[in-house]
KEVEXTI-721588 format. One line per field, with one value per residue (C-alpha): residue in one letter; z, x, y. Coordinates in Angstrom, 3 decimals, padded with zeros to 6 digits. Each point is the difference from the previous one (the first is absolute). Example, Ala and Ser with C-alpha at 12.3 -4.5 7.8 and 13.67 -1.06 7.14 Angstrom:
# residues 2
aa	(a/s) $
Z	(007.800/-000.660) $
X	(012.300/001.370) $
Y	(-004.500/003.440) $
//
This chain:
# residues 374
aa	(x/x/x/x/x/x/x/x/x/x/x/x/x/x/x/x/x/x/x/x/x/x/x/x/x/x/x/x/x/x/x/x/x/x/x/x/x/x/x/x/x/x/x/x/x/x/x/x/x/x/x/x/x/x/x/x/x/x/x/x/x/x/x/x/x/x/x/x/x/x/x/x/x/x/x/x/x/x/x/x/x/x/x/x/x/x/x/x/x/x/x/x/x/x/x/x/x/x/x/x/x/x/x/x/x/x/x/x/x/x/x/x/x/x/x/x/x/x/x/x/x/x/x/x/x/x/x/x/x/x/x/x/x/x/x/x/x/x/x/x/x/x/x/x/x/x/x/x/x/x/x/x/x/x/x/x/x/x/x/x/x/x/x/x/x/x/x/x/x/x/x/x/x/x/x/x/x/x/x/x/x/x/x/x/x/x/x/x/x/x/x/x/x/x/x/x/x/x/x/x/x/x/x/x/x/x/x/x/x/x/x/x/x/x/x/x/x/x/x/x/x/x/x/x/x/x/x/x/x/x/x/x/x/x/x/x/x/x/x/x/x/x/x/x/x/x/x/x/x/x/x/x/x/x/x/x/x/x/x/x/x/x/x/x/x/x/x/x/x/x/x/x/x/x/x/x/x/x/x/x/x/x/x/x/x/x/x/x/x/x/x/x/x/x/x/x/x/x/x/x/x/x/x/x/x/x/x/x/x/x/x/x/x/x/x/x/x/x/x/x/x/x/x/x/x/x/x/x/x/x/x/x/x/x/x/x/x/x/x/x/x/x/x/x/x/x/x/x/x/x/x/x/x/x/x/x/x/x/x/x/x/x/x/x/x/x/x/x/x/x/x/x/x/x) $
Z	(000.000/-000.613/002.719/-000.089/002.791/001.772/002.044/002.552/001.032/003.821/002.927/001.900/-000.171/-003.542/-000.828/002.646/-001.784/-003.659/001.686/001.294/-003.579/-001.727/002.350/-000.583/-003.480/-001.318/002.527/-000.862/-003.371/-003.127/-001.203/-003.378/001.900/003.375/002.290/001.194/002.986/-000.783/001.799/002.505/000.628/002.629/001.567/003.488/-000.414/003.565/-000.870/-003.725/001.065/002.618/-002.703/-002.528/002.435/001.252/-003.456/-001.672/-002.024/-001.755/000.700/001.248/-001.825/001.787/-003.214/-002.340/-002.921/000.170/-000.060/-002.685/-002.082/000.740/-003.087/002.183/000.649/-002.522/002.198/002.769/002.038/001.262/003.924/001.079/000.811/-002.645/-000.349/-001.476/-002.183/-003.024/000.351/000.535/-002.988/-002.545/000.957/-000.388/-002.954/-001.619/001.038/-001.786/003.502/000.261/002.296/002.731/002.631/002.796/-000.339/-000.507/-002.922/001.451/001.476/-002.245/-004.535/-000.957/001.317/-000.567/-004.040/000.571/000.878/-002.422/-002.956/001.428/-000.346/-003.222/-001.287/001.697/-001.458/003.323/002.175/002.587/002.655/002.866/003.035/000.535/001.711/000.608/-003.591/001.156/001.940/-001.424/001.611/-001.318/-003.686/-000.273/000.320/-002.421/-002.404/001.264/-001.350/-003.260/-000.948/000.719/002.288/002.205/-003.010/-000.129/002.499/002.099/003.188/001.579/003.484/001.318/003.829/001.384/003.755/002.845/003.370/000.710/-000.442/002.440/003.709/-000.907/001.839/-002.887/-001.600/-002.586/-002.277/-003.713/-001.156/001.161/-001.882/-003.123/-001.202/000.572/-000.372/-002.615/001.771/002.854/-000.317/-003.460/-001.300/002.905/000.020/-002.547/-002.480/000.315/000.123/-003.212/-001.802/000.566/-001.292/-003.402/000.593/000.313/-001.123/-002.843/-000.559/002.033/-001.813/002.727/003.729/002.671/002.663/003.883/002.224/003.661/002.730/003.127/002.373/-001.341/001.887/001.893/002.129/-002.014/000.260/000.970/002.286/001.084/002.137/-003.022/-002.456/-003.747/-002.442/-001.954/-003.694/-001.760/000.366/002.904/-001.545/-003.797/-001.742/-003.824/-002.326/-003.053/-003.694/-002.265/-003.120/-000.639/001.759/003.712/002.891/003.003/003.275/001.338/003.770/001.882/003.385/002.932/002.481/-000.140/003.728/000.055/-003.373/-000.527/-003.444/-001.482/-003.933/-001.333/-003.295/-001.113/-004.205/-000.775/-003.434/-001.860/000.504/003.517/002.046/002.319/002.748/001.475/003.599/-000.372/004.061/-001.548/-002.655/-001.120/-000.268/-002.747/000.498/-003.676/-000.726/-003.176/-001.067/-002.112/003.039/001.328/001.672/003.335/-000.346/-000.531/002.242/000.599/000.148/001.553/-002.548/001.528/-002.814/000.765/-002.710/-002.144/-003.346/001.613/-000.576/001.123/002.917/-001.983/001.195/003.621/001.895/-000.165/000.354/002.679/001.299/000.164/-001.111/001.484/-001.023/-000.924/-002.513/-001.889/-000.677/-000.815/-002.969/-000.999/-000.032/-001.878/-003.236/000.017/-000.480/-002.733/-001.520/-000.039/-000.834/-003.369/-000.663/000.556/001.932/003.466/001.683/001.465/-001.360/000.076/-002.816/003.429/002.199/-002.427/-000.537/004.043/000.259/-002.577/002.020/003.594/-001.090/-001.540/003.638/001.094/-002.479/001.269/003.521/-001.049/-002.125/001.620/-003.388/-002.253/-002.052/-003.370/000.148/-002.524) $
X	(000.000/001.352/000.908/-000.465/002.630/-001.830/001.540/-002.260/000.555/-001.575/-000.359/-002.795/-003.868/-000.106/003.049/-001.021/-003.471/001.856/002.798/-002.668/-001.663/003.118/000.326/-003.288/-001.236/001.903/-001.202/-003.722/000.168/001.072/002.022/002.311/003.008/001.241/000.783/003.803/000.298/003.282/000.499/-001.920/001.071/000.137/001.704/000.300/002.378/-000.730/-003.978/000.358/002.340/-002.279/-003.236/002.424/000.138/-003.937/-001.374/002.081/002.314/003.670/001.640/-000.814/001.346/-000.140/000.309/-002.759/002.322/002.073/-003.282/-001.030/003.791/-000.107/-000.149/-001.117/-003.258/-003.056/-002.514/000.040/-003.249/-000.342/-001.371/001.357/-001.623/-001.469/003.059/002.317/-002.103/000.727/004.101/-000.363/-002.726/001.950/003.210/-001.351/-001.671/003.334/001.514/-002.452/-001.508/-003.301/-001.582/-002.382/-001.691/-001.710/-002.692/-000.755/002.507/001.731/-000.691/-000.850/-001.372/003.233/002.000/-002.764/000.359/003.304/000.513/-002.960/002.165/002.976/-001.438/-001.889/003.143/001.965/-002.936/000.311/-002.539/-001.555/-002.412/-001.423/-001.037/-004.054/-000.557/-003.366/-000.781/001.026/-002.436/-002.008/-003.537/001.203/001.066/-003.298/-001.840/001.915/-001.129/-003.583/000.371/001.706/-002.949/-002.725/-001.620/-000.889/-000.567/000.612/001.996/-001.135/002.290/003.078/000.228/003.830/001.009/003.213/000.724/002.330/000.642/003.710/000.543/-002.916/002.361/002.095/002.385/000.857/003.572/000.559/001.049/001.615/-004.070/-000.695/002.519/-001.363/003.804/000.688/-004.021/-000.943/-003.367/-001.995/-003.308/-000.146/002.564/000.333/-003.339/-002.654/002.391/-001.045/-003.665/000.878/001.940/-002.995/-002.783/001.930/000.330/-003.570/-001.709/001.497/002.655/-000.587/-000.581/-000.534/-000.208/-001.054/002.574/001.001/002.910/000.380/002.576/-001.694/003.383/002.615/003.298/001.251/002.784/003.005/000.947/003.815/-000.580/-003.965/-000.128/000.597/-002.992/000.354/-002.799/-002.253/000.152/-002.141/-003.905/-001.793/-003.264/-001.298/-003.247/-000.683/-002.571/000.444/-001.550/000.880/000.307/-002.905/-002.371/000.364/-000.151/002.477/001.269/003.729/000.290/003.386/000.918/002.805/-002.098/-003.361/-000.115/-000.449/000.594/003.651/000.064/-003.379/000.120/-003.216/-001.904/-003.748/-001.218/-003.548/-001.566/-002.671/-000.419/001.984/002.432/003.372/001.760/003.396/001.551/003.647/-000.341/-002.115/002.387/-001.265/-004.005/-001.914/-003.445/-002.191/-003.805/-001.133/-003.292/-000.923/-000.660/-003.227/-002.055/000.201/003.833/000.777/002.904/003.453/001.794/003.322/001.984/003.094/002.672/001.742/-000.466/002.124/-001.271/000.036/003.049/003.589/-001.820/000.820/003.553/-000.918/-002.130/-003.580/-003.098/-000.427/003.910/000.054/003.241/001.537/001.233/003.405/-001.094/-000.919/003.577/000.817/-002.488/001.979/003.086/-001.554/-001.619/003.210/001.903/-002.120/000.456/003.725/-000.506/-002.104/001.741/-003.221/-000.928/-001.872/-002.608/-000.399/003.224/001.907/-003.023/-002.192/002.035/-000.097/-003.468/-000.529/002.285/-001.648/-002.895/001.718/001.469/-003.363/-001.704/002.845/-000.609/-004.096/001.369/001.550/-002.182/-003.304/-001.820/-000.287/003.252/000.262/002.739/002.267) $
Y	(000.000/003.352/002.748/002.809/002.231/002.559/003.029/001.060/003.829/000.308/-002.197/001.319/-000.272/-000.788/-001.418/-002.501/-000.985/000.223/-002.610/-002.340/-000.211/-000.725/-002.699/-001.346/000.202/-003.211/-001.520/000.304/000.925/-001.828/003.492/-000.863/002.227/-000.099/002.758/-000.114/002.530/000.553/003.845/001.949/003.799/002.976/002.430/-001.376/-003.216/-001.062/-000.050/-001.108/-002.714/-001.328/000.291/-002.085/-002.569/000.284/-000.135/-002.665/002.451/-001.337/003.174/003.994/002.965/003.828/001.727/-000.186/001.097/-003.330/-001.856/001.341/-000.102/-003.504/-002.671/-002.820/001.989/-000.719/002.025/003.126/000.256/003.426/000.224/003.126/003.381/001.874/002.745/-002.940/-001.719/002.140/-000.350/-003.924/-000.525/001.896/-001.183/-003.578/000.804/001.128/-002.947/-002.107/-001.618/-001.269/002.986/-000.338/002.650/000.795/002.157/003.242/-000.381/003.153/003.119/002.897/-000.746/001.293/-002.769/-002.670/001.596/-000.634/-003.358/-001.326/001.499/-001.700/-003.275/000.355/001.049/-002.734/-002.553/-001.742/-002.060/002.192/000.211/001.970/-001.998/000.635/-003.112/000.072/000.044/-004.000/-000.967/-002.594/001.821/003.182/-002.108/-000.869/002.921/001.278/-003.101/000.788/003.198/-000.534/-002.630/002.266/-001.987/003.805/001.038/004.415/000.911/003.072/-000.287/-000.380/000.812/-000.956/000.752/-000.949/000.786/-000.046/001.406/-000.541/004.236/000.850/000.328/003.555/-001.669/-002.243/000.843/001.805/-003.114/000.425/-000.661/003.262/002.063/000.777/-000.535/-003.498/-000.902/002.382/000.520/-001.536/-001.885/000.777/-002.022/-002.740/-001.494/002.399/-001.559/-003.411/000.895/002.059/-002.740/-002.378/002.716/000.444/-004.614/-000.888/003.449/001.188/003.766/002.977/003.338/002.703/000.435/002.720/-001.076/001.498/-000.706/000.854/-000.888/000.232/000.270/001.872/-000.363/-003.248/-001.359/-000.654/-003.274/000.606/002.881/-000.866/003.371/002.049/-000.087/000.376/000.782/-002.080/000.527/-002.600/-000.275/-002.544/-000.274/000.183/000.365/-000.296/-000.321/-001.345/-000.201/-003.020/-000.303/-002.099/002.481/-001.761/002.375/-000.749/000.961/-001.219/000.951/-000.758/000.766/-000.951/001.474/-002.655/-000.929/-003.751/-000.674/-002.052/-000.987/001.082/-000.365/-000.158/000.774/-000.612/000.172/000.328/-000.564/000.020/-003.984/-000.697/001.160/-001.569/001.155/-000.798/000.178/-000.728/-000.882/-002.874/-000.640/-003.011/000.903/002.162/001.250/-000.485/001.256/-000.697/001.699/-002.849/-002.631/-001.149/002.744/-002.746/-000.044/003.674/001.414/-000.071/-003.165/-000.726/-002.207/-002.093/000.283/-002.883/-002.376/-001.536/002.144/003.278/001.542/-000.782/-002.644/-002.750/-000.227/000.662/-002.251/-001.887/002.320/002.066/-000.059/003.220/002.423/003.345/003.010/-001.653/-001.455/002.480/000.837/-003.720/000.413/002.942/-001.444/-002.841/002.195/002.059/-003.835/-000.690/002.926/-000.310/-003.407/001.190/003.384/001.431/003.228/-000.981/002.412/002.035/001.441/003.295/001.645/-000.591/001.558/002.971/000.043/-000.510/002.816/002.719/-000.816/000.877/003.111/000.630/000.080/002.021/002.655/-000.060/000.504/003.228/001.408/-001.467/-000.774/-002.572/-001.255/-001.721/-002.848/000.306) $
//
């Protein structure tokens, strides 16, 4: 089977979840090229040396330039804050790598331009890593969609919240620094409710947005009694117009008391609607118009089977998955799209569109009207 050498850049949070997919997706999956995690990289050796050994890495790098230079590297899978993503992509892309990132693909259009014409004009394999377009509930809504079976669609209605910002005590962490994160709420979590609007709903074409950041300076996290100021949003609220004449909203806050990990969205149409709850990852709600008058309702559908999508390599009905795993199907379409020298989605043309979209609901923040996306 071939390998393919991958050069993971970051060790924390995500490079931890892209690390356990790597390990995993032979395992499960019949992929036509194997994942060799040849290099992971970061600054701190002592921390980067213990992730090599934690995650099941050959070797750790601190500079991301040798990575990169390297011959014996096929593929470098960007998981580090938004301010480096643009170096690291176009760098790779120059060097002919396979490139793969984190979302949001960076932190302001003009970089995300950037680094899309690098790897069009590389013609190199790219991706952007929206793993909840993985989910097999979430994959077949989309099919629901795409086969008409809600027929019109009037709404999209997308909420994704957290509370981990609500005690002003909290540092002031590199998220918060517009920066290193290129903007709060907006581009942390509203951008996965985004990318799975434009997924199951169709393009976006103009959006009435507003930002706020409810506290303003916190402790510094080497010197916690000095405070330093906020500069990216807490909270966002959007709506949006699609393309195909759908109305939505996309709401995103760190500052939902109670809520941990709340990514939801709901689609009505003309014949049905569904609903998702990524804390119940592995149900989707259905009502179809066209049932019985004694059976009308939502249903909760268990997508567990063996058909519905991805579950076939997992485990009988019912066995349910996590949020892991949505990375491990990731890993596995980008595999077979190395594998056929085909492009995988979403790619880096996402992450673009995604991002004209962002910057679109910045714009509406500041001028407090409507904005085109263009």
């Amino acid at each position: 089977m071939k390998k393919v050498s991958v050069g993971l850049i970051g060790y924390a949070f995500m490079g931890k979840a892209h690390s356990n997919a790597y390990r995993q997706v032979n395992a499960f999956f019949k992929t036509r090229v194997k994942p060799h995690m040849k290099v992971i990289c970061g600054r701190n050796e002592k921390n980067v040396k213990e992730a090599a050994e934690r995650y099941g890495w050959e070797e750790y790098a601190t500079d991301w330039r040798e990575v990169v230079d390297r011959k014996d590297i096929d593929l470098i899978d960007i998981c580090t804050p938004g301010d480096s993503h643009h170096d690291i992509a176009i760098a790779a892309a120059e060097a002919g790598k396979v490139v793969f990132c984190e979302k949001p693909l960076a932190n302001t259009l003009k970089e995300t331009q950037d680094m899309y014409k690098a790897v069009q004009k590389a013609k190199v394999i790219h991706m952007i890593c929206h793993n909840y377009r993985k989910v097999p509930a979430v994959v077949l809504a989309h099919q629901l969609t795409q086969e008409g079976k809600l027929g019109t669609i009037y709404h999209f209605r997308g909420t994704y919240l957290q509370d981990w910002l609500v005690d002003p005590k909290f540092p002031r962490v590199w998220r918060l620094e517009k920066k290193r994160a290129g903007s709060g709420a907006l581009g942390d979590i509203a951008s996965h409710s985004l990318d799975l609007a434009r997924y199951v709903v169709g393009e976006i074409t103009e959006v009435s947005g507003a930002l706020t950041t409810f506290v303003k300076e916190r402790p510094l996290p080497s010197q916690p009694r000095k405070k330093g100021k906020v500069t990216v949003d807490d909270a966002i609220a959007s709506v949006v117009r699609f393309e195909n004449g759908a109305l939505g909203t996309i709401e995103a806050t760190r500052f939902a008391t109670g809520r941990k990990n709340y990514n939801r969205f709901e689609i009505n149409g003309s014949r049905g609607s569904v609903a998702f709850n990524l804390e119940r990852l592995n149900e989707l709600e259905v009502y179809f118009r066209d049932d019985a008058d004694h059976l009308q309702g939502f249903r909760r559908i268990l997508v567990t089977e063996a058909r519905h999508p991805y579950f076939g390599a997992w485990w009988p009905p019912g066995h349910i998955i996590g949020y892991e795993h949505t990375f491990t199907h990731v890993v596995h379409d980008l595999m077979e799209a190395i594998a056929g020298d085909t492009l995988p989605t979403p790619n880096f043309e996402d992450g673009l569109k995604n991002q004209k979209v962002l910057d679109t609901i910045e714009r509406s923040a500041k001028s407090k009207r409507w904005e085109r996306v263009r």
